[in-house]
N, C-alpha and C positions, 0 to 999 in steps of 0.2 A: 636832573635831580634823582639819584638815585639809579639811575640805568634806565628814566624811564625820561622817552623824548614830551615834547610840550604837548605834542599832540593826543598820546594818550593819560595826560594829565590833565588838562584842559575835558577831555573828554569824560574820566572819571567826573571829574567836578561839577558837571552840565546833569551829569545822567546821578550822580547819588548826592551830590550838593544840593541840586534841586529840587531832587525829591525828596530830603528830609526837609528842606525848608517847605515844600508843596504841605506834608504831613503837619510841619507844625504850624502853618497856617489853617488846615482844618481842625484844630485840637483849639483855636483863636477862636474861628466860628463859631464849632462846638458851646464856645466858655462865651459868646457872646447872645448866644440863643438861648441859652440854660439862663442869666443874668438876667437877659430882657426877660425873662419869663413868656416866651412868645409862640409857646405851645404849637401843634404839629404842624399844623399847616405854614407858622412862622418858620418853625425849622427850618421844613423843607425847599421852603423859598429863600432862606439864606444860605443854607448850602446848595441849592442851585446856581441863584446868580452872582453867590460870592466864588463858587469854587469851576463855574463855568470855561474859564482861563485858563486852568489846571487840565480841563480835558482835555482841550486843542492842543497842548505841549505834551500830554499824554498820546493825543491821535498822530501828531506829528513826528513822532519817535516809532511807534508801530509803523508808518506807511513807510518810513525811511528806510525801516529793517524789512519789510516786505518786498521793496522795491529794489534793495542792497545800494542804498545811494549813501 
């Protein structure tokens, strides 16, 4: 597609597909914490264990590149 094989297409779409759906999943949180009216310490505990999952695929992209694998 384009002069560009699957792999670096697949690849785009893992590395900024993801991350804009990562983003607009926190902008959900955000609007679900504001909503509940669940003030700081709710915040914080919705955006910890809602966006938790996000980190790991975040840390797992840094050791990949760290490691050149």
């Amino acid at each position: 597609m384009f002069g560009f094989t699957e792999e670096q297409v697949s690849e785009f779409g893992v590395t900024f597909g993801l991350g804009a759906f990562m983003l607009f999943m926190l902008f959900i949180i955000g609007e679900l914490a504001y909503r509940s009216k669940a003030g700081k310490v709710g915040t914080f505990v919705l955006f910890f264990v809602l966006a938790f999952g996000m980190i790991g695929f975040i840390a797992k992209n840094i050791i990949q590149k760290m490691w050149g694998i």
